[in-house]
C-alpha positions in Angstrom: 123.9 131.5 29.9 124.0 131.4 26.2 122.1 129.4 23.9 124.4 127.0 23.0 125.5 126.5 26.5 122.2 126.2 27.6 121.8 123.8 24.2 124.6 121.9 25.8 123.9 122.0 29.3 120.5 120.0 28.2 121.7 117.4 25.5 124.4 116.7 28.4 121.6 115.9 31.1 119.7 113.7 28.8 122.6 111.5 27.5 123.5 110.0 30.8 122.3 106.4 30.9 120.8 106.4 34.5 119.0 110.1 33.5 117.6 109.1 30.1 115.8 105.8 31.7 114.6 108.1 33.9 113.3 110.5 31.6 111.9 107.4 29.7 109.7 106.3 33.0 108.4 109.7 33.1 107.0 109.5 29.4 103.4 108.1 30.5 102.3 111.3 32.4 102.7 110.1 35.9 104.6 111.7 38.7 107.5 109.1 40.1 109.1 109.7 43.8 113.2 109.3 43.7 113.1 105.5 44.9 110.6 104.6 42.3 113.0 106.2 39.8 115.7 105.1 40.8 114.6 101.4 40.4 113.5 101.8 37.4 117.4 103.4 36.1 119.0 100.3 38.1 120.8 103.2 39.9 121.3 104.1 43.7 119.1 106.2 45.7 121.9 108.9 46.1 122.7 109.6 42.5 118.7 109.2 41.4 118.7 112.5 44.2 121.6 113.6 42.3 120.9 113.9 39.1 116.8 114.7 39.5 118.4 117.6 41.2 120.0 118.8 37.9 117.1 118.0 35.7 115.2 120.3 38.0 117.0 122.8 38.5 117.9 122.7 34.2 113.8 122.9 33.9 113.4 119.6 32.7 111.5 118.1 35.7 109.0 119.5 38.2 108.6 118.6 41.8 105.5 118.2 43.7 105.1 117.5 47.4 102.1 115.5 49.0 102.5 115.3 52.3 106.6 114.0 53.2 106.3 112.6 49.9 107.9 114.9 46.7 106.9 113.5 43.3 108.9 114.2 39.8 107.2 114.5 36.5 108.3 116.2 33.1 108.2 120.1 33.5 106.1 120.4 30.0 104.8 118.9 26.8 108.2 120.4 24.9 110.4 118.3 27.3 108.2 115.2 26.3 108.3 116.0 23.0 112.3 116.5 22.8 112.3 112.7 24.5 110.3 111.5 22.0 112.5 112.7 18.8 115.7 111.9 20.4 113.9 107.9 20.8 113.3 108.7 16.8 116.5 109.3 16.1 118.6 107.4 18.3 117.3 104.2 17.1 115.2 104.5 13.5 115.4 100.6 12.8 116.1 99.0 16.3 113.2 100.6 17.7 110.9 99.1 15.0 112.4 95.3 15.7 112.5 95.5 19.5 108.5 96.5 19.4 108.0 93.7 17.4 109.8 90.5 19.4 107.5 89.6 22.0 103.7 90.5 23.8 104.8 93.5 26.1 106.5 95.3 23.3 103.8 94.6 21.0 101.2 96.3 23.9 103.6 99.3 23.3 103.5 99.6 19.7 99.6 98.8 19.9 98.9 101.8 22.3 100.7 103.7 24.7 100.6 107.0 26.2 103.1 109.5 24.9 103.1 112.2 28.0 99.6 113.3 28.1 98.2 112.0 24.7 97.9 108.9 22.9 100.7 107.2 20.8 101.2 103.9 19.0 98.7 102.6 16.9 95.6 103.5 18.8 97.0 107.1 18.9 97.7 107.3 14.8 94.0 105.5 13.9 92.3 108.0 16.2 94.1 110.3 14.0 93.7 109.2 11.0 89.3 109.6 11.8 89.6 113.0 12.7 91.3 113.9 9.7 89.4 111.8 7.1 86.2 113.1 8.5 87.3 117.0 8.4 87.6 117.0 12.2 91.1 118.1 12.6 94.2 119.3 9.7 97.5 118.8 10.2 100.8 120.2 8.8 104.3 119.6 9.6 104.5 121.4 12.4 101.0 122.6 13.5 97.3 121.5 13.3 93.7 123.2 13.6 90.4 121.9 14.8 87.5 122.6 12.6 84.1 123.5 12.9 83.0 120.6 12.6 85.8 119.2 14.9 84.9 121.6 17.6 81.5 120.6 17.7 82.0 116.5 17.6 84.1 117.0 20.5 81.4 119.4 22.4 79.3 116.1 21.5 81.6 113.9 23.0 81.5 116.0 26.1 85.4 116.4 25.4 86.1 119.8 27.1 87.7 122.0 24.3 87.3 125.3 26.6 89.3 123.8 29.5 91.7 122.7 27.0 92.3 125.9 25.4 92.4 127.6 28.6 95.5 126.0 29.8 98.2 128.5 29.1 101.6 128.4 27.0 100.2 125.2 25.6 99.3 125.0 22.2 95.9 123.6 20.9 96.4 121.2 18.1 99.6 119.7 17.3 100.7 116.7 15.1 103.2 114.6 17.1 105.6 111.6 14.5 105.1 108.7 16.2 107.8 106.5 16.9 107.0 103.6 15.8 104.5 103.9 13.6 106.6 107.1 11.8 103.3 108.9 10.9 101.9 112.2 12.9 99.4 111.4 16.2 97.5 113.9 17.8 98.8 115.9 20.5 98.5 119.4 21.9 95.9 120.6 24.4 93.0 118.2 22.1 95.1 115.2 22.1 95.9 115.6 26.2 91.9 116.6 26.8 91.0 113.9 24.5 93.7 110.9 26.0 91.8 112.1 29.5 89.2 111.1 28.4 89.5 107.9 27.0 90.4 107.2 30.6 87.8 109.0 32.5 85.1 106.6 31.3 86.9 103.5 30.9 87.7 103.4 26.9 91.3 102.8 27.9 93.4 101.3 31.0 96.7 101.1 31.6 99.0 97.9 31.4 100.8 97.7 34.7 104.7 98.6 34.3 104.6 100.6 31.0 103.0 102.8 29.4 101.1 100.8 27.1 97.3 101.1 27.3 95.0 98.5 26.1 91.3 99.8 24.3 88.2 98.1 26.9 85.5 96.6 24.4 83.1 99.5 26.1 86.6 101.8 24.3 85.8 100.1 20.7 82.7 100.7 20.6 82.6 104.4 21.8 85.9 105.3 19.8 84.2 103.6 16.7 80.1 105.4 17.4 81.6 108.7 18.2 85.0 109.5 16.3 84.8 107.0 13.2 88.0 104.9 14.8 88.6 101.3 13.2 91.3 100.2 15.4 91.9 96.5 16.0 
């Protein structure tokens, strides 16, 4: 297949209504079974099994059994990060006001996981630390950790090693944010580092989205340790 049928084939798979909410639900990390999905596209269970069949099979999704149970998350970090500039771009200004009119979307613009790393507010002041303290630099398209970045995270008993490790998956990375349109972390840091803020309780999710909210246990550590004033 050539490029730009393959360029085609994808743009094609994400513009359908009832596979872009889809898509969307997938955006906090977690693995969803078809039924789950389904509900959440307002779609039956028949053409939820027909269309994760083509996002599958188009490498945009990954299945995992447990047991009789099969389980669909994003394939990679590139798929999330293709969902989150077509969110940029589809709606620049609406995006903005619909964060902004009542509590839920407020939790979303506040924190949120975006795939594997942290997004939103919470995700751009953690950020913003790193980089006023030398920890991390960014550029348009790539970022590095520093010495002194390397060794504030050994500190933190953040494992860079593990992170580093995983393979086709790039280190340090800025990610524009879509709502606050300024760069967040992301890359093999910003997923070792979003893990964990959860591992020892800095962070929790808020049940049906994937906003997070910071613990006061979160404030304190993320303020001691990486120089974050978020509030």
């Amino acid at each position: 297949m050539s490029n730009n049928a393959r360029f085609a084939e994808i743009a094609a798979l994400a513009g359908d209504p009832g596979r872009a909410s889809m898509l969307n639900g997938l955006m906090d990390g977690r693995a969803l079974t078809a039924t789950e999905l389904a509900r959440l596209a307002g779609i039956t269970a028949q053409t939820a099994s027909s269309h994760l069949t083509k996002m599958t099979e188009a490498g945009l999704l990954l299945v995992e059994k447990q047991g009789r149970h099969r389980y669909h998350r994003l394939a990679s970090p590139a798929v999330a990060q293709m969902i989150e500039s077509i969110m940029r771009i589809a709606a620049p200004e609406a995006v903005v006001r619909q964060l902004r009119t009542g509590p839920r979307d407020m939790a979303l613009r506040a924190g949120r996981t975006c795939y594997d790393h942290l997004a939103g507010h919470l995700g751009v002041s953690i950020t913003d630390a790193l980089i006023d303290a030398g920890h991390i630099e960014l550029g348009l398209d790539a970022g590095e950790v520093t010495d002194s970045g390397l060794a504030l995270f050994d500190r933190a008993g953040v494992d860079i090693k593990a992170a580093a490790a995983k393979r086709g998956r790039i280190l340090c990375r800025p990610c524009l944010d879509w709502s606050e349109r300024r760069p967040h972390l992301a890359g093999a840091i910003g997923a070792a580092l979003c893990a964990h803020c959860f591992n020892h309780g800095w962070i929790r999710r808020i049940e049906g989205t994937r906003a997070v909210s910071v613990t006061p246990n979160g404030h304190r550590h993320l303020r001691e340790t990486f120089g974050v004033r978020y509030s």
